[in-house]
C-alpha positions in Angstrom: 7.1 -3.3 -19.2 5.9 -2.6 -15.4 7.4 -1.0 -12.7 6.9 -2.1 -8.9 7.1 -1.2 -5.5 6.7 -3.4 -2.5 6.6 -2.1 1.0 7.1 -4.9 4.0 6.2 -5.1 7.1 4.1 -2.1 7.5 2.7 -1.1 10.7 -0.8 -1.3 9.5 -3.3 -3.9 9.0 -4.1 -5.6 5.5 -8.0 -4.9 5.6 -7.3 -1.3 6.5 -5.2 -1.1 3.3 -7.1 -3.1 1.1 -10.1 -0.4 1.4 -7.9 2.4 -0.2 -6.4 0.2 -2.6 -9.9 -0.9 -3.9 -10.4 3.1 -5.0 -7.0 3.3 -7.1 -7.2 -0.3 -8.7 -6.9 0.7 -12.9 -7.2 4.1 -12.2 -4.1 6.9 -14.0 -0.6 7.3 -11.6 -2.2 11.4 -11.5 -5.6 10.4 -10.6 -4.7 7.5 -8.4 -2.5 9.9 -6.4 -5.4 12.9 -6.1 -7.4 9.6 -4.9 -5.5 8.8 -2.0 -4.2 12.5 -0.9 -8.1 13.0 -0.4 -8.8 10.3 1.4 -9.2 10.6 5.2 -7.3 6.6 6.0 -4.1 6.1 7.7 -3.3 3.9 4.8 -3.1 6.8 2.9 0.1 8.1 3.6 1.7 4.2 3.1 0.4 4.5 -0.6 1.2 7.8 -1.8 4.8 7.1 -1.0 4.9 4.1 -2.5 3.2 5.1 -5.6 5.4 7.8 -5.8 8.5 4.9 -5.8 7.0 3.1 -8.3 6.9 6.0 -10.7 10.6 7.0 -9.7 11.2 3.2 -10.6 9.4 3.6 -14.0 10.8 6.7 -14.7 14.3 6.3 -14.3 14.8 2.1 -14.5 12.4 1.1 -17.2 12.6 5.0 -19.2 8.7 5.3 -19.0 7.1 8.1 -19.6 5.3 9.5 -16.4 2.5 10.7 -17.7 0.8 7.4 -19.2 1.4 5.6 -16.3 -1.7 3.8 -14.8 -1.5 1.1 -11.7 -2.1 -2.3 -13.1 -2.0 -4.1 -10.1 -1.7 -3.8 -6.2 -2.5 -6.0 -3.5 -2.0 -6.6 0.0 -0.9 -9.6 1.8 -0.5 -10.0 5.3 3.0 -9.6 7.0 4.2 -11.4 10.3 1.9 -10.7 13.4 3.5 -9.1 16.8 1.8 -10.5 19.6 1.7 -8.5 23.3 -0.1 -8.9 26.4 -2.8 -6.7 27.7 -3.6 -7.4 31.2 -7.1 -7.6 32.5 -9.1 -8.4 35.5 -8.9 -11.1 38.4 -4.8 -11.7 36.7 -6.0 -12.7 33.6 -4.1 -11.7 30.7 -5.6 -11.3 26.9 -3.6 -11.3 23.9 -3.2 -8.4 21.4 -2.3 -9.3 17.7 -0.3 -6.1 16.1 -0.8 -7.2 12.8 1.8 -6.2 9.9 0.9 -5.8 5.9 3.5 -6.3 2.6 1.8 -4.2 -0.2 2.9 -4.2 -3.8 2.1 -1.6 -6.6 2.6 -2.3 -10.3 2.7 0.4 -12.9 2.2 0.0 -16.5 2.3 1.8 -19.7 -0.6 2.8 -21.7 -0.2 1.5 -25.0 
């Protein structure tokens, strides 16, 4: 049994997310959770909600208990790209990518 959580389209880019999700990777839902409350990322805040959802999901979906809980997976992949317009010298114009992220979470069961 596994319990996921996928976030889309957050306004955040994948290689700022995939640092933070390197630390958690196998780790227990409780320490996975101090993990990324201590960490100083903006990424952070993404991932402790969403781990949070993915133990809701275990919880009440899949009847799992809570406290054997450890993340089995979680990636990143990278979302659509907004593109703006910054304008420079001499009427020039460069382009800005805003770049989007859809991250997943998986939660397993000890056995």
């Amino acid at each position: 049994m596994e319990a996921k959580a996928i976030l889309k389209n957050a306004r955040i880019a994948p290689r700022k997310v995939q640092i933070v999700l390197d630390l958690i990777r196998g780790k227990e839902l409780n320490v996975a959770l101090a993990i990324v409350r201590n960490t100083p990322k903006a990424a952070s805040e993404y991932l402790e909600k969403l781990l949070k959802s993915a133990a809701a999901n275990a919880e009440n979906n899949h009847n799992m208990d809570k406290n054997n809980l450890y993340v089995a997976e979680c990636y990143v992949c990278p979302g659509p790209i907004m593109k703006r317009i910054m304008p420079r010298a001499r009427g020039r114009a460069f382009r800005i990518l805003k770049r989007t992220s859809h991250i997943t979470v998986v939660l397993k069961e000890k056995d």
